[in-house]
ROSE-733038 format. One record per residue (C-alpha): z, x, y. Coordinates in steps of 0.02 Angstrom, whole numbers, plus 50000, padded with zeros to 5 digits. Layout:
ZXY...
This chain:
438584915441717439294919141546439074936641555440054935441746441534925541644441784937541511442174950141658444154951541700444774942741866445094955641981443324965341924442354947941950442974944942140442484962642159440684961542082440604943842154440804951642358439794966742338438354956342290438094955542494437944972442518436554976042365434794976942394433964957742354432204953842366431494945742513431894929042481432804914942598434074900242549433444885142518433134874242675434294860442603435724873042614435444879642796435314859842860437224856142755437874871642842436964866543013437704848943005439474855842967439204867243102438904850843213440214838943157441634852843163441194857443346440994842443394442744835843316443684851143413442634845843585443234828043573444994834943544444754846943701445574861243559445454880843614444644883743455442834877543487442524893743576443154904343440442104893243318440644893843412440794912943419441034917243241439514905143189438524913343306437354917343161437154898643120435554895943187433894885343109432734900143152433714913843028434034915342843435574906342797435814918642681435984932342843437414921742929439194928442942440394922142809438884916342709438484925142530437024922242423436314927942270434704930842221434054917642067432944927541940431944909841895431694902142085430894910042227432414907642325434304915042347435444902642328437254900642412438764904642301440104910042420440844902542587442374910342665442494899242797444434902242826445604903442999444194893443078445514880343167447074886843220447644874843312447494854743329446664848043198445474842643092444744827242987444264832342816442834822742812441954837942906441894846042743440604832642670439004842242717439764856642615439644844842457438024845642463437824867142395438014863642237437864881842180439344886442261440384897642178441734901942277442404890842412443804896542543444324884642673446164891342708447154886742883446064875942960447324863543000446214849742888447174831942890446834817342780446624815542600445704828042481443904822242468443934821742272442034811542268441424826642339442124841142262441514834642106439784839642136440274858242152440524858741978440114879141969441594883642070442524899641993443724902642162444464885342279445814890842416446264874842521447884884442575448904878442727448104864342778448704846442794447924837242666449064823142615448794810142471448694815242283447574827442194446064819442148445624820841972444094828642018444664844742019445254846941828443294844741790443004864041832442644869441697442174888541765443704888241884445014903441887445864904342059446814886342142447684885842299448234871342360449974877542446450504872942603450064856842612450814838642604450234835742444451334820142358451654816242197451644822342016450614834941957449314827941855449424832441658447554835441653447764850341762447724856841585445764854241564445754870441697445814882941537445084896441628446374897941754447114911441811448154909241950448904888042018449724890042196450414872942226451924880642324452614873042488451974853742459452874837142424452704836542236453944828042129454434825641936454294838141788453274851941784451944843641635451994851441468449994854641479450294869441593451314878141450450354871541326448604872441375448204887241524448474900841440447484913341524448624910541678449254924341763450114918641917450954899141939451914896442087452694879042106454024883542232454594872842383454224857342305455544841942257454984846142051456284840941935456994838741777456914853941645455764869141639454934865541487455394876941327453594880341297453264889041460453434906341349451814901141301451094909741450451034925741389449894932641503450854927341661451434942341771452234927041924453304914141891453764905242056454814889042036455944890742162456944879542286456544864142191458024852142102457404858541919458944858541793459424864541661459484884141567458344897541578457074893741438457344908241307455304906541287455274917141438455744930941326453974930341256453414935741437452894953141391451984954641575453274946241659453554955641838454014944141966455164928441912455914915342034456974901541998458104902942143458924887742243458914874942096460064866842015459894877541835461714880641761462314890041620462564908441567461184921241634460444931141491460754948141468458834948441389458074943441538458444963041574457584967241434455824964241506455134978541518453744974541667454974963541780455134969041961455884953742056457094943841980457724930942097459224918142015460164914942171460724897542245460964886842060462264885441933462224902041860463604911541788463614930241763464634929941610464084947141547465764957441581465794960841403464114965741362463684985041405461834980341531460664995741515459094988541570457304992241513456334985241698456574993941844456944982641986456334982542148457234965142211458664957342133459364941742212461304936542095461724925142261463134912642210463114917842015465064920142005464864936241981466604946541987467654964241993466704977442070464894980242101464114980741942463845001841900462084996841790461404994141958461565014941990460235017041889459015005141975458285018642102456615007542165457964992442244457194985542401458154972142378459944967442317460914949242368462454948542277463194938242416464294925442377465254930242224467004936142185466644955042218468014967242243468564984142292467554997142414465765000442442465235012342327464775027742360463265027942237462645011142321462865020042484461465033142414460235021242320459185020142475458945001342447457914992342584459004974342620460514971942562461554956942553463554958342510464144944442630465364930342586466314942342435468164950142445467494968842460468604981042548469084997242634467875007142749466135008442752465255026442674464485035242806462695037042692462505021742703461765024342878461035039942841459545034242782457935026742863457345015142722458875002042760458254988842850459324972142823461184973942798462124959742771464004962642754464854947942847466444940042775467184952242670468914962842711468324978542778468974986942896469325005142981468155011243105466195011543104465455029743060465165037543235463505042943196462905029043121461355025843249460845044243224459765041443046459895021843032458375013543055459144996143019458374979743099459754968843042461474974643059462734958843012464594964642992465494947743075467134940743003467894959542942469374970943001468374983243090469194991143219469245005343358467515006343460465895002043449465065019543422463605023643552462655030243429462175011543385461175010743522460135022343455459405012143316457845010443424457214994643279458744987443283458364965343323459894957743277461824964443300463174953143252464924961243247465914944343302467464940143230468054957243193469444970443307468194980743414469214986843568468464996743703466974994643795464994994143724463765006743737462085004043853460685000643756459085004543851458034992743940456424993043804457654990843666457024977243551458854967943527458624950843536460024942043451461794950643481463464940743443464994951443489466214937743496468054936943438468534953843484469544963243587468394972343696468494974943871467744981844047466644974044163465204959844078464074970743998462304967244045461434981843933460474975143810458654978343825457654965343911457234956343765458654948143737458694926943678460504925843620462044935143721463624928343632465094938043713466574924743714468214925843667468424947143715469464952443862468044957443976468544954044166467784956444335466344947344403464534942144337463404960244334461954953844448460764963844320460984947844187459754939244296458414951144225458554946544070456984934244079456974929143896458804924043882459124907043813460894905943754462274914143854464244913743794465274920943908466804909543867468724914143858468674929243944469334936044111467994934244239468444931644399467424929744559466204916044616464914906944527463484919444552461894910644627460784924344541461014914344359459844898944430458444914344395458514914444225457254901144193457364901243983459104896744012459294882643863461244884943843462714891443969464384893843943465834899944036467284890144015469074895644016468804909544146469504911644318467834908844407467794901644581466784893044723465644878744710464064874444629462184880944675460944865344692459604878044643460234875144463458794863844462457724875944427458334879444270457124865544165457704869843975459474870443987460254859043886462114861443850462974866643994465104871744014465834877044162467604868944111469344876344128468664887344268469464884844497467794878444530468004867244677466804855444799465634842044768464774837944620462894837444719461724826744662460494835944604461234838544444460424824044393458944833944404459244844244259457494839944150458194845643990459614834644001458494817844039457484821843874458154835443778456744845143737456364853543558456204870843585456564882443437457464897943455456274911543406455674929243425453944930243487453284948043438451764956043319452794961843190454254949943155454784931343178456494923243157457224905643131458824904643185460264892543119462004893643186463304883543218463764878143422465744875043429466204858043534467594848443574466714834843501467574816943529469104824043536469044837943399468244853143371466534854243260465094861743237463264856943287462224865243179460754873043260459394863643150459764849343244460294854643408458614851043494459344832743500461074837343584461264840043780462934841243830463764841944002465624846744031466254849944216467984847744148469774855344206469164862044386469634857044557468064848244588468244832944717467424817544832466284804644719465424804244576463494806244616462574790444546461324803744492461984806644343461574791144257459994798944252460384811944129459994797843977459694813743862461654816243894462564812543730464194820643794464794822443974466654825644020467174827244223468954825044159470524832344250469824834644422470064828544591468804815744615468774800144688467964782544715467204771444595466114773244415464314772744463463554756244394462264770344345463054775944219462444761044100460914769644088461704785044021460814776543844461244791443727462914795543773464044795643640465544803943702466244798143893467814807043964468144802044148470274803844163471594811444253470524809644399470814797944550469464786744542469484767444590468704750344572468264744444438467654748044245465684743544280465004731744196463424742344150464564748244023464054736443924462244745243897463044760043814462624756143630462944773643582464534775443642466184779643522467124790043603467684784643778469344791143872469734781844053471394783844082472464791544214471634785344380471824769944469470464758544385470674738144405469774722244331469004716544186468594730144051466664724844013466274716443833464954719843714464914722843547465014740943554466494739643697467284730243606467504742243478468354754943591470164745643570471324762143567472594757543722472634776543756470814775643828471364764543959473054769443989473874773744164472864763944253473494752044382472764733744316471494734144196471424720444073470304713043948470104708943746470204727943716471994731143766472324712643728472794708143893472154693843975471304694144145471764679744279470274668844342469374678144460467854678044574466474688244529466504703944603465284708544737463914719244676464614738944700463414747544798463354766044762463384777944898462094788844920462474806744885460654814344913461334822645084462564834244964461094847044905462324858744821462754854544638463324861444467464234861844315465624862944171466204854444016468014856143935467814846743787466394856843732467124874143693465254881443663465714894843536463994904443438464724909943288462964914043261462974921543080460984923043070460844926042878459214929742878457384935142947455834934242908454764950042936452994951942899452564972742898454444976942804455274961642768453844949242748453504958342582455254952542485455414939442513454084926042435455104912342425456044902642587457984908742560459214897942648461144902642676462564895242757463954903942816465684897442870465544890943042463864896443052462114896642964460514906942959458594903342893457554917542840455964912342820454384918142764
């Protein structure tokens, strides 16, 4: 074992798999070993039976091997090594990772395990393990050299057990929901060379035995965690570290000059804190550093006067939010390995360089800045840009004709500029191309035809001036279709009903005319529609029904007329609002989106943000020419936490059914014609703060309750032709009771739909950023967060 430690990491793991594949003498484990790995066999297939998971087949297939009439020492994922003073191999390595991919399991499964005391090397990784690390039984592997307990979810503390390894160089305990501070005595782990503890719960300082004590560490990341208070001064005491992760955490405070001492620094991290102060021209000086990611704190880039001429060649540089100013900094010319380069969110100015343009880099971020004039037509010329990220700046001109000749861009984000003229064809071209967001900008014309197997998924074209019929060309893969607030006219291309994926749909302030296509109820993703403030007729389809995720739904300030049918109160997402994520499914690539849905919401235009959408269903029928009663059906939508009918023709009395409408927040039922009076179901609607009755011809008693009785503003009742009650402080003669209202049934209308005007539905969806495993997944090791004006994107890793 001594002569195995002396060996460097990297040549140990080496030596340590090979010794599988060398000759060994004819020797089997010891029959204590096979029965621990027999009876974890047992209790983990039996745990995934009981919980009826998918996995038991999978685990039953890879431990085929696991058998009692074979060598242990023969079974897949199994290593042994042959013991010069026994008779007998004996068991020093189980890679026993990816087992359980989905449900879960107890970690108690792992206490057969316990009992291999020569283990060496121990990888349970994604196995979905819940509970509390068994400490008590780790402690009898006291030989291990390499533990990875990766994304699991163990919860509790770490158990002191395992700072009593004395041999132990690799610990991965990331992805967990580990609680907590870390312990100081993870200093006793002297022969450590790389601590994961990334993506947990851990809280307080990052102990002073980690500077002080491991330091043959080599890689520490600590990021994602809720760690605090300074990074200590001593952590230049690590001179052998080549990773320091502390990112998105609330640390404070400078950047340690210690760090200088970091002669093998390459990749460093602090990112989304809350460190403030001057960034150091030294930190340039390190000759080995690669990644240097300071974005999201404090940080000033107060170096206008100092000439930079750095000694590291970069290949990702994140200055997000570091007040840096003037133009792009010229130093960065001579950084020719840039993947990566966020310097969104400063004070830049003047035009895209024409160097930059050349430098090949890979994602590039120079959103939220005051950057102007046109774009260099190099910029597209290349195939190794993946991500750009201009959004928010004050370019304009038009787009390089060409640019989908060369580009091999997957990202293309240019919302909130002056652009103007066309959109070229060529863009279409860009055969990788996921997202396209041009909103906000003054494209005229009308859009190329992308072609069906085109990977677009995610295309915002809003806020423009473009025009022609609905275009309907986006490939096939398409989730998010934002193309409100243009000029496009004519009627619904029957060819949107093949997009099977779609989920979100903005169509709103345009010019479409014609009737409300029937072909839409085929697009069974549906989980948001909106088409409001168009010149779209007829009545509603009852086969809307079928649409089962959507959610949000505006068909307001259209010359829809007929009956509301009552099947809309079938709508399942609107009875409980489902969580489904927006997402791209796919091999390569997978996306979080965050964005911001524009409403009308009690009474004023905001924003929903997208991370919490999932708990918003929204129904607006608003401003139409809609008429007879109100179907009682509705009150069955008790997911709804807006609906609006306001300003049409309709008639009769409030359903008492409406009481059970127990999330609505938001209630707008004037400038209608409708009778009777206020129910008294009313008075179930704790949720409600925004309520707007007036205009109509309602009578009686307003109901009481302590939330109605909140809802005091005379406007909400006014117009009406004898309402009275504590709320407009009027007082209501002795009367008898009223009879109990009997609503009519409406299940012989079968035709039904939609439309909200006090939701204006708007997808300003600035997606900010991606997370891509084969191009992207590579830059980014940290979770970076942005947030745009109106809008918001995740790009996660």
């Amino acid at each position: 074992m001594a002569s195995l430690m002396s060996l460097p990491f990297a040549a140990y793991l080496i030596f340590f798999f090979t010794l599988n594949l060398m000759p060994m003498p004819c020797f089997s484990c010891p029959q204590e070993h096979k029965e621990a790995l027999l009876e974890f066999k047992t209790s983990l297939t039996e745990n995934l039976l009981a919980a009826n998971s998918t996995d038991e087949a999978m685990v039953t297939e890879l431990l085929e091997s696991w058998n009692s009439s074979s060598d242990c020492c023969q079974w897949n994922l199994v290593t042994c090594h042959s013991h010069a003073a026994s008779a007998s191999k004996r068991i020093t390595g189980l890679d026993i990772s990816y087992l359980v991919l989905n449900g879960s399991v107890p970690s108690d499964v792992l206490a057969p395990l316990f009992r291999i005391t020569t283990l060496m090397l121990l990888n349970i990784a994604s196995n979905s393990m819940q509970g509390e690390i068994p400490g008590a039984g780790f402690a009898n592997l006291t030989k291990l050299v390499y533990l990875d307990m990766r994304e699991n979810r163990f919860n509790g503390y770490i158990p002191p057990q395992l700072f009593q390894f004395r041999y132990l160089e690799y610990l991965d305990l990331s992805g967990n929901f580990i609680q907590g501070e870390i312990p100081a005595e993870v200093g006793n782990l002297t022969e450590l060379r790389k601590l994961s503890l990334r993506q947990n719960k851990l809280s307080g300082r990052i102990p002073l035995s980690v500077a002080s004590q491991l330091r043959e560490l080599q890689v520490l990341e600590l990021q994602d965690n809720f760690l605090s208070m300074e990074i200590p001064a001593e952590i230049g005491n690590l001179v052998n570290i080549s990773t320091l992760a502390l990112s998105n955490n609330n640390l404070s405070g400078g950047i340690p000059q210690s760090i200088q001492k970091m002669s093998k620094l390459e990749t460093l991290a602090l990112d989304k804190n809350i460190l403030n102060g001057d960034i150091p021209a030294w930190l340039f000086e390190l000759r080995e550093l690669k990644n240097l990611h300071l974005g999201g704190n404090k940080l000033r880039w107060n170096n206008s006067n100092v000439t930079i001429a750095p000694k590291c060649m970069l290949s990702q540089l994140s200055l997000r939010s570091c007040d840096v100013g003037g133009p792009i900094p010229i130093w960065l010319s001579n950084q020719t390995r840039l993947d990566l380069l966020d310097l969104s969110e400063n004070r830049l100015e003047g035009a895209f360089p024409l160097w930059l343009a050349k430098l090949q880099v890979g994602i590039l971020f120079l959103s939220d800045n005051e950057l102007t004039g046109s774009l260099p037509p190099p910029l597209f010329q290349t195939r190794s840009l993946q991500v750009l990220e201009l959004s928010r700046n004050n370019f304009s001109g038009k787009l390089p004709e060409d640019m989908g000749e060369n580009c091999a861009v997957m990202i293309l984000m240019l919302s909130e500029n002056n652009f103007s003229g066309p959109v070229p064809k060529s863009i279409a071209n860009i055969y990788r191309l996921l997202l396209l967001d041009l909103s906000r900008n003054n494209f005229s014309g009308e859009l190329p035809i992308f072609k069906p197997d085109a990977l677009l998924a995610f295309v915002d074209i809003s806020s423009n001036k473009l025009s022609g019929k609905v275009p309907a060309t986006f490939g096939l893969n398409t989730i998010i279709l934002s193309l409100g607030q243009n000029e496009f006219s004519g009627e619904l291309p029957k060819n949107l009903s093949n997009l099977s994926q779609l989920e979100h749909l903005d169509l709103r302030d345009n010019n479409i005319t014609g009737d409300l296509p029937t072909f839409l109820t085929q697009i069974s993703s549906l989980q948001v529609l909106n088409l409001r403030n168009n010149s779209i007729r007829g009545s509603i389809s009852g086969d809307l029904s079928n649409l089962s995720s959507l959610r949000i739904l505006d068909l307001s300030n259209n010359l829809l007329s007929g009956n509301i049918p009552p099947r809309v109160g079938n709508l399942i997402a609107m009875i409980e609002t489902p969580d489904i994520p927006t997402s791209l499914p796919g091999a390569f690539f997978s996306f979080s989106v965050e964005y911001d849905l524009i409403v009308n919401w009690k009474k004023s235009k905001q924003g929903l943000s997208s991370h919490n959408l999932d708990i918003y269903s929204l129904l607006d029928l608003s401003n139409n020419q809609f008429s007879g009663n109100i179907p009682s059906s509705l009150g069955r939508l008790k997911g709804l936490k807006l609906l609006n009918i306001s300003s049409n023709e309709l008639s009769g009395s409030i359903p008492l059914a409406f009481g059970d409408l127990e999330s609505l927040e938001t209630l707008d039922l004037s400038h209608n014609n409708l009778s009777g009076q206020i129910p008294e179901t009313f008075a179930k609607l704790q949720e409600l703060n925004t309520l707007d009755l007036s205009n109509n011809k309602l009578v009686g008693h307003i109901p009481e309750s302590p939330q109605m009785d909140t809802l005091i503003d005379p406007n909400i009742y006014a117009n009406n032709s004898g309402l009275c009650g504590v709320q407009i402080q009027l007082h209501c003669p002795e009367e008898h009771p009223p009879s109990a209202e009997t609503d009519e049934s409406d299940e012989k209308n079968d035709t039904w739909w939609f439309s909200w005007a006090t939701a204006g539905i708007g997808f300003p969806f600035g997606f900010f950023s991606a997370v891509a495993s084969m191009y992207v997944v590579g830059y980014f090791g940290t979770v970076a967060t942005r947030t745009r004006r109106g809008s918001q994107c995740v790009w996660q890793r």
